[in-house]
C-alpha positions as CSV (number, residue, x, y, z in Angstrom):
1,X,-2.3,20.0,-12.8
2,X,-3.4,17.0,-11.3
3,X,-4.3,16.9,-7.0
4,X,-2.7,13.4,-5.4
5,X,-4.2,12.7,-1.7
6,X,-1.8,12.7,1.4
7,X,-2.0,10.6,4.4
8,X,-1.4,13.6,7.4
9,X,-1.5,13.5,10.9
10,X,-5.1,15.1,10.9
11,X,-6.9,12.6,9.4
12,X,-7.7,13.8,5.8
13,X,-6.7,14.0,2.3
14,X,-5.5,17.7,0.9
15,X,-4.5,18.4,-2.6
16,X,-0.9,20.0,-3.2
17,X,-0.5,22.1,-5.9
18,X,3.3,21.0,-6.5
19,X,5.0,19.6,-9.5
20,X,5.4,16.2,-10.1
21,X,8.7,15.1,-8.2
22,X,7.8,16.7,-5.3
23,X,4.2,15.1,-5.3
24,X,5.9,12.2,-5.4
25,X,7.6,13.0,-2.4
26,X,4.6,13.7,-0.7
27,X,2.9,10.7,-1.6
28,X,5.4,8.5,-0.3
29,X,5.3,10.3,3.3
30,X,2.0,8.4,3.3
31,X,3.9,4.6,2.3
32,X,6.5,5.6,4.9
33,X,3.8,6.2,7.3
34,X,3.6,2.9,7.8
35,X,7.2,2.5,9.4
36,X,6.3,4.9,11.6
37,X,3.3,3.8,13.1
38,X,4.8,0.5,13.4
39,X,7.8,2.3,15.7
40,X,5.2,4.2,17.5
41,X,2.9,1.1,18.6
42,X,6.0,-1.8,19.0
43,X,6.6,-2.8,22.6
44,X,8.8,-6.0,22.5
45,X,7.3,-8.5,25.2
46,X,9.0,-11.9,26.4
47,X,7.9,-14.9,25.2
48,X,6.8,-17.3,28.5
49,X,4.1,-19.5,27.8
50,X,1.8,-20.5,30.9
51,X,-1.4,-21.5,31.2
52,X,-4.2,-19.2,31.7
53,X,-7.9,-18.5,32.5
54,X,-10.6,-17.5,30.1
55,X,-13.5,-15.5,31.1
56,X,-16.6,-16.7,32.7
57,X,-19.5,-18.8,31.5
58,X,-21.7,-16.2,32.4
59,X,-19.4,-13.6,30.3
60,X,-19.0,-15.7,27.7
61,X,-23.0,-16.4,27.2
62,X,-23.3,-12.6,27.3
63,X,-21.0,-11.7,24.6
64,X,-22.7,-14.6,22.5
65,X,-26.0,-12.9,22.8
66,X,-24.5,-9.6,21.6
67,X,-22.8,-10.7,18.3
68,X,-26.2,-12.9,17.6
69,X,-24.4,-16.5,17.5
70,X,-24.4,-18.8,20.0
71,X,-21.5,-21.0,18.7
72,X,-19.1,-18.2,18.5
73,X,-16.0,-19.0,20.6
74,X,-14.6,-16.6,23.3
75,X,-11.4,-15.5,22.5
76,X,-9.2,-16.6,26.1
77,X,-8.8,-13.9,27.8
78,X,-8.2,-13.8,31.7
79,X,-10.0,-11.0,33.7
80,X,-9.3,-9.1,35.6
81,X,-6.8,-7.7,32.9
82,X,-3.1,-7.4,34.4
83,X,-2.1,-3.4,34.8
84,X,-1.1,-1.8,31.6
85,X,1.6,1.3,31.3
86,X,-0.7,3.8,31.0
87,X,2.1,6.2,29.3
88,X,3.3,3.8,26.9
89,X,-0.2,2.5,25.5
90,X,-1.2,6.4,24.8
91,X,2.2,7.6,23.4
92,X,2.0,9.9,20.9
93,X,3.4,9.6,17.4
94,X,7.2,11.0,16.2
95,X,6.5,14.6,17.1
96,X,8.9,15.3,14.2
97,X,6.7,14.2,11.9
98,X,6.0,17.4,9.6
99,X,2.0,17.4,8.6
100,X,2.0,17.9,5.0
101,X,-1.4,19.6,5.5
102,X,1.0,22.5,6.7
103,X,3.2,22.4,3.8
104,X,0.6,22.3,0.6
105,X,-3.0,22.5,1.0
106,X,-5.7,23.3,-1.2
107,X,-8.9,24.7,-0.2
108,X,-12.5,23.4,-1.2
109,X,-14.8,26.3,-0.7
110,X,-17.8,25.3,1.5
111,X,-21.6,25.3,0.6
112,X,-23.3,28.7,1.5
113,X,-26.3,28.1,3.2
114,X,-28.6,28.1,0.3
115,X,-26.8,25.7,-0.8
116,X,-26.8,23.3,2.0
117,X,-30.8,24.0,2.3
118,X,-31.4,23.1,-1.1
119,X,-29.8,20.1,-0.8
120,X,-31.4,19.2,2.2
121,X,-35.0,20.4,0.6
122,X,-33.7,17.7,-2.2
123,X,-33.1,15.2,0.2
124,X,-36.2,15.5,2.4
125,X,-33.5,16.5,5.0
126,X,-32.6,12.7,5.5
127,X,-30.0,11.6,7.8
128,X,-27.1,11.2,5.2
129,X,-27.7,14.9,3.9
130,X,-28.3,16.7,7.0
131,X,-24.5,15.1,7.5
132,X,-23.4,16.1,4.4
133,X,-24.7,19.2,4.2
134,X,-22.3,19.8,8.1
135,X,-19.6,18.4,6.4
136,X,-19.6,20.4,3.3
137,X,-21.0,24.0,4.2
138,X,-18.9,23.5,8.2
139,X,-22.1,24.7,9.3
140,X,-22.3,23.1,12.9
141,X,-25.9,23.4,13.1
142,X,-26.7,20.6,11.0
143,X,-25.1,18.2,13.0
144,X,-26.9,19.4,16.3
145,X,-30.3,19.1,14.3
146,X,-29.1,15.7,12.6
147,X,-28.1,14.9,16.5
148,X,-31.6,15.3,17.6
149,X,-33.6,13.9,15.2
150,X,-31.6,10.6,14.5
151,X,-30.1,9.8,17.6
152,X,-30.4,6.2,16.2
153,X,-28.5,6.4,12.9
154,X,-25.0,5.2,12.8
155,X,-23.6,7.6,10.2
156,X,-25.2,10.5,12.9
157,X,-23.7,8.6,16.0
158,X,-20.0,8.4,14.1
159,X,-19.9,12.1,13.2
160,X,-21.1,13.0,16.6
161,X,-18.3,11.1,18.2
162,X,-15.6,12.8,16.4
163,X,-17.3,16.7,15.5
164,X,-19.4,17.8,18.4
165,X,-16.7,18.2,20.9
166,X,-18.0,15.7,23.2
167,X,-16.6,15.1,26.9
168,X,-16.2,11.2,27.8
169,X,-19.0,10.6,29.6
170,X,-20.9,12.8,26.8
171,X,-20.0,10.1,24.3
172,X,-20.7,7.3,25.6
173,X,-24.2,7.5,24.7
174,X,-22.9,8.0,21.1
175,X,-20.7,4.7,21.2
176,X,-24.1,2.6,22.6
177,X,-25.8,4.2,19.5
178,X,-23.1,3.5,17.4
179,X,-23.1,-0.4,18.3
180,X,-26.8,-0.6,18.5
181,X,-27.7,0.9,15.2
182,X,-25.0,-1.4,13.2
183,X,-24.8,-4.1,15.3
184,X,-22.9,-6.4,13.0
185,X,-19.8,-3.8,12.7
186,X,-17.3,-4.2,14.8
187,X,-16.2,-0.4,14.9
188,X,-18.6,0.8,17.2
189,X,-16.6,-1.8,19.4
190,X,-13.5,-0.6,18.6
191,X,-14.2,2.9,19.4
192,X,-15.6,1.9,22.8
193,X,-12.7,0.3,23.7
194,X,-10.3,3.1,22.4
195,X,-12.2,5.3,25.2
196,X,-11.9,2.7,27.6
197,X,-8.5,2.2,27.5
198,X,-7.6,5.8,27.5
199,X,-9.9,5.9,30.7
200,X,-7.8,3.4,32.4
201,X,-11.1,0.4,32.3
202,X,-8.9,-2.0,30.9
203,X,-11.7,-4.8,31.5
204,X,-14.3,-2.9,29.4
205,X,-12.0,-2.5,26.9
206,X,-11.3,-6.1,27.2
207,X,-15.2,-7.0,26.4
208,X,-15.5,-4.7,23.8
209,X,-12.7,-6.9,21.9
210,X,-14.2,-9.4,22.6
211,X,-17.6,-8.7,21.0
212,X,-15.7,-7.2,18.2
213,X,-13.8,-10.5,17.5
214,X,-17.4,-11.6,17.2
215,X,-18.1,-9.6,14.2
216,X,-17.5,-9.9,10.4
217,X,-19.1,-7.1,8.8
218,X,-16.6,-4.1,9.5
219,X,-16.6,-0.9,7.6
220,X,-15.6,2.8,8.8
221,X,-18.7,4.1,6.7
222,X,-16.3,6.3,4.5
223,X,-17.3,5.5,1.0
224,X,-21.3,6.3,2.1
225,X,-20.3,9.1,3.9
226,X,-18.1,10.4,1.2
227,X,-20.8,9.3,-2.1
228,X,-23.1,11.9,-0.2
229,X,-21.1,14.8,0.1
230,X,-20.1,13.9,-3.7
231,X,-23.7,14.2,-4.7
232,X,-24.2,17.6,-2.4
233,X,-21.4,19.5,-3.9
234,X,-22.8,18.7,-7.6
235,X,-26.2,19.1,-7.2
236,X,-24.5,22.5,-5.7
237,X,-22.8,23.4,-9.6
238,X,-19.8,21.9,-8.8
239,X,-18.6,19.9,-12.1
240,X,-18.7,16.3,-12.1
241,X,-14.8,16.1,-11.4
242,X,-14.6,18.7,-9.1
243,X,-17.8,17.0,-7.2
244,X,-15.6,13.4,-7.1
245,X,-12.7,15.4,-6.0
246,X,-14.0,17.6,-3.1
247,X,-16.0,15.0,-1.8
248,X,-13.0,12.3,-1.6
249,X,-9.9,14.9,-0.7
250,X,-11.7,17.1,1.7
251,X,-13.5,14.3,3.8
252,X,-12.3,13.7,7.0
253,X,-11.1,10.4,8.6
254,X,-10.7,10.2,12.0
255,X,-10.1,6.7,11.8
256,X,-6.0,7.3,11.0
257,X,-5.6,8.8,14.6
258,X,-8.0,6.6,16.5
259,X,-7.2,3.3,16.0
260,X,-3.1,3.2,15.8
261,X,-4.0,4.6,19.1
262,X,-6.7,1.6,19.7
263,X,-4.0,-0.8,18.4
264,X,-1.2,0.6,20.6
265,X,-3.5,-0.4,23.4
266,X,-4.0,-3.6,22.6
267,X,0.1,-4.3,22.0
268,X,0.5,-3.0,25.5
269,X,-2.7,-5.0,26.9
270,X,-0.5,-8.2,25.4
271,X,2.6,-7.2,27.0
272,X,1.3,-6.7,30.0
273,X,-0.4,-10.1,30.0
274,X,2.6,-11.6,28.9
275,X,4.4,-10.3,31.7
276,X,1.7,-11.6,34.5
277,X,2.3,-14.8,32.9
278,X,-0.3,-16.0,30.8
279,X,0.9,-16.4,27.4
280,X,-2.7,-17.6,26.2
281,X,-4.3,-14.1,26.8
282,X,-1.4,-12.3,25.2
283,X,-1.6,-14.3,22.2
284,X,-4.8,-13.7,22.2
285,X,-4.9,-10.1,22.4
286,X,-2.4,-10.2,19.5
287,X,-5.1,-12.2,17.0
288,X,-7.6,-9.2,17.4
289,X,-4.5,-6.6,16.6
290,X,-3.7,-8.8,13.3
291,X,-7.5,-9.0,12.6
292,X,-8.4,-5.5,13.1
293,X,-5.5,-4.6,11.0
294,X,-6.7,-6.9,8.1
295,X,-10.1,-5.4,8.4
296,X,-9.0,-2.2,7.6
297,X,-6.5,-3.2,4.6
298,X,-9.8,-5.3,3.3
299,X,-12.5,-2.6,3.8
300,X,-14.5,-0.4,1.6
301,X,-12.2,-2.1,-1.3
302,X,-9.5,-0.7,0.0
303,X,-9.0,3.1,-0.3
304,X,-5.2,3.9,0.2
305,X,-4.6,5.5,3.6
306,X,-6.6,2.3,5.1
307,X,-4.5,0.2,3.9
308,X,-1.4,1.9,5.3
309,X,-3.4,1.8,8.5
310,X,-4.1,-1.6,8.7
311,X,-1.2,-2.7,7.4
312,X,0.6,-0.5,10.3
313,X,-1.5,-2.1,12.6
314,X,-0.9,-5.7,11.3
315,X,2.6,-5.1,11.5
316,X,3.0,-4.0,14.5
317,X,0.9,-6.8,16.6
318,X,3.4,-9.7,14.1
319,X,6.7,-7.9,15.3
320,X,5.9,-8.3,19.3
321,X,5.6,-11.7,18.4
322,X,8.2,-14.7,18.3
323,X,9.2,-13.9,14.5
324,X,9.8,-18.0,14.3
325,X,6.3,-18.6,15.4
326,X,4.0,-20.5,13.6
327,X,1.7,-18.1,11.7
328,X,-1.5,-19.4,9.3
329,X,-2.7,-22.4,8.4
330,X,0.0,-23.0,5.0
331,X,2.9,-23.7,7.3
332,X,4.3,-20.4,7.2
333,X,5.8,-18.7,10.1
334,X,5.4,-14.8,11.8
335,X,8.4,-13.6,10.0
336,X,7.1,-15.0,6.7
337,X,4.0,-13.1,7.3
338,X,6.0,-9.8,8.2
339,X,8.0,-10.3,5.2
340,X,5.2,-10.6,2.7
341,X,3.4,-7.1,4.3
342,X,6.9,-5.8,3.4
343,X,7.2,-6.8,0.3
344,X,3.5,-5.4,-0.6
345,X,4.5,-1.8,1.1
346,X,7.4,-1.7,-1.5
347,X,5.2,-2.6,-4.6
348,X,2.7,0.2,-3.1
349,X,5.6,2.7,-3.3
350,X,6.5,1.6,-6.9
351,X,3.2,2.0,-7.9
352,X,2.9,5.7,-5.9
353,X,6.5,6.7,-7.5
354,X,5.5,5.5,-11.6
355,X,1.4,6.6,-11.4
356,X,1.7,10.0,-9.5
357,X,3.6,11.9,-12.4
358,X,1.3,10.8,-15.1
359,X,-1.6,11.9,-13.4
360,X,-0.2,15.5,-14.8
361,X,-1.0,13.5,-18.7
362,X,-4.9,12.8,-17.3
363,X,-7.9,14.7,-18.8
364,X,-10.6,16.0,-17.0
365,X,-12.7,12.8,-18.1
366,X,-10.0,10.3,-17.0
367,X,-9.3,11.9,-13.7
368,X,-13.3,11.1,-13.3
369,X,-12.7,7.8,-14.2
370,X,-10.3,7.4,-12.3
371,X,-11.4,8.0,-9.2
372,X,-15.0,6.2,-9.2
373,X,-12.3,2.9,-10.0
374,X,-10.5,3.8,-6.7
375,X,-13.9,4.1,-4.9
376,X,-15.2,0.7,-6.7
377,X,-12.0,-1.5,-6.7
378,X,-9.6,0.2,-4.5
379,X,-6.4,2.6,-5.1
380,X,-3.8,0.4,-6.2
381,X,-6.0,-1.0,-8.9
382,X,-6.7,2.5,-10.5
383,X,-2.9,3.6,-10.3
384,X,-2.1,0.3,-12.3
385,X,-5.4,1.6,-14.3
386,X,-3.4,4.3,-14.7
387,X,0.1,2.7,-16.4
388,X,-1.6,0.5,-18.5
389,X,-3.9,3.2,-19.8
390,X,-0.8,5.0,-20.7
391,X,1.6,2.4,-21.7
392,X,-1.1,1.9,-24.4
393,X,-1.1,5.7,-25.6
């Protein structure tokens, strides 16, 4: 029987051993996900529109210099940033949310320790490995070691953020590293600003918007981190499917937890400018929640749960807006926008509800298949992979 991936409030993908219907259950929880974060994160806000003040020259020249183009506009954004409700811009999601990790999961057996220093022999104990070899043998060691020797790398800086239980002030050496190392990705940004909003430095989060909105090259690093750990559990014996398998189910993704939270922020950051009266930072505020939501739905080709998550996060920013707004250069308004993300959350469920149960009809070499199309051209294009393939049989 076939494994389907969940979206869960942990952050990763688990296999359920369960028949068909109830997969299909499961799989929707993640497609209804989306509701749910959009409750979580939507504050209403008046609409006033005032003018307002942008940052400084001197700001403004700085955040140039960081995202390497001098003709880049600053978004408008007033500083010193209005007061935010602390409460309300780190709420929690619907406690009643059951975690389907709780309900079904399968477990991946780790590396031993031969195994993860054979890999790493293989390897020449790069960066990447001495990762994967963390992730897939849950030996913490290797991160420590990867921690000291490649203080530099980005993949090394991300896992450190999110595995070595770091205090704040602990990570923001990670987050410097982060944006140093890949200077053209905006998610070392994001997660900077994540930590300064949840320490109450509303400004610094401000700037680190700001030099995100700056940047065009976003990725979470998922697909390298998870090819890696795909390669270390076959050269480990595993067989080619259950290599593709482990390595994409069992990785972890922090992301799902981080940036609704990130997002929530920035709704509340609009609000609360909206509220001081100046319309022009608000609105602004609600172009990098859109933006950062369409970065996820377009990155790494579009693996499922990111998707969800940006579309969550798109979502969300739209409906604190005026939904007879003008939205987009074709005329369109926010509500038409809104409607359309609708509309492609419905056709995701369709496709969920008619691929999952045939997944049960797969062989060993189309399950392979299979999943290198959803790493190469995204989810939905291997579940309609999937129904063509069989409407032909």
């Amino acid at each position: 029987m076939k494994k389907i991936p969940c979206l869960v409030e942990s952050g990763n993908y688990f296999f359920l051993r369960v028949n068909a219907r109830t997969r299909i259950i499961f799989a929707l929880v993640a497609v209804l996900l989306t509701g749910v974060i959009v409750c979580w994160m939507w504050q209403p806000g008046s609409l006033e529109r005032v003018e307002s003040h942008s940052l400084s020259r001197e700001a403004a020249a700085g955040l140039a210099s960081e995202t390497g183009d001098s003709s880049w506009r600053v978004p408008n954004l007033r500083l010193p940033a209005p007061a935010m409700d602390r409460k309300t811009a780190n709420a929690e999601p619907d406690s009643n949310l059951k975690r389907v990790s709780d309900l079904a999961p399968f477990h991946v057996p780790s590396l031993t320790r031969d195994q993860a220093e054979a890999f790493l022999k293989e390897h020449q104990g790069s960066a990447a490995s001495m990762l994967s070899a963390f992730r897939t043998s849950r030996d913490p060691a290797y991160l420590t070691q990867a921690m000291e020797r490649f203080p530099n790398d980005p993949q090394v800086a991300l896992e450190a953020l999110f595995k070595a239980g770091l205090s704040t002030e602990e990570r923001r050496p990670w987050l410097e590293a982060l944006k140093r190392s890949a200077s053209d990705n905006p998610l070392g940004n994001y997660l900077s600003a994540r930590d300064y909003f949840n320490s109450g430095q509303t400004d610094l989060a401000v700037g680190e918007l700001i030099a995100a909105a700056g940047k065009t090259q976003f990725s979470d690093l998922t697909l390298e981190r998870m090819q890696m750990d795909e390669e270390a559990y076959r050269f480990s014996g595993f067989s080619e499917k259950d290599s593709k398998t482990a390595a994409m189910f069992r990785l972890e993704l922090p992301q799902l937890k981080d940036m609704p939270n990130l997002a929530n922020s920035m709704i509340e950051l609009s609000k609360s400018y909206r509220q001081a009266g100046d319309a022009a930072s608000a609105d602004a505020v609600i172009e990098m929640a859109v933006n950062l939501g369409e970065q996820f739905r377009n990155s790494e080709k579009s693996l499922l749960v990111n998707q969800m998550l940006g579309m969550g996060i798109e979502m969300s920013a739209l409906e604190s807006m005026d939904p007879a707004a003008a939205y987009g250069s074709g005329g369109g308004t926010v509500r038409d926008r809104v409607n359309t993300l609708k509309a492609d959350k419905a056709e995701m469920s369709k496709l969920v509800r008619e691929s999952v149960p045939l997944q049960d009809q797969m062989t060993a070499q189309d399950w392979v298949a299979y999943l290198d199309r959803m790493k190469l051209f995204g989810e939905q294009n291997a579940m309609r992979w999937l129904l063509a393939k069989h409407a032909m049989e």
